[in-house]
N, C-alpha and C positions, 0 to 999 in steps of 0.2 A: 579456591584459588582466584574465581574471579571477584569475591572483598579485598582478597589481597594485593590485587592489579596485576597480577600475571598472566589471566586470560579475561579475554572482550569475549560476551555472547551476543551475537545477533538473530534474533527472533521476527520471521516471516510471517506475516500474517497469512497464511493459504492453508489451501487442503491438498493435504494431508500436513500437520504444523511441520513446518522446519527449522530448526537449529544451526546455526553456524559457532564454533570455537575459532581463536586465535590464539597466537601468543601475543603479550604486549613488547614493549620496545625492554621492558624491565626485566620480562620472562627470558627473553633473548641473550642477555646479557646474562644472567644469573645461569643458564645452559652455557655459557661460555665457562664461566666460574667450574661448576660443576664438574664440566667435561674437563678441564684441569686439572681439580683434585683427584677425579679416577683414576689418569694420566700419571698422579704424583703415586 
């Protein structure tokens, strides 16, 4: 998903590693989508 551009990873450099997920501005929109056609 994130080649795709639907999720940002952000990677911390510390100890213990840390990972951060997001949705992008595109993911958001495409959850709109979605959540519509369930809807439909």
């Amino acid at each position: 998903m994130e080649r795709d551009g639907l999720v940002l990873r952000q990677q911390f450099i510390e100890i213990p590693p840390k990972v951060e997920y997001s949705l992008t501005e595109g993911a958001i929109q495409l959850k709109k989508i979605l959540q519509d056609l369930r809807d439909w």
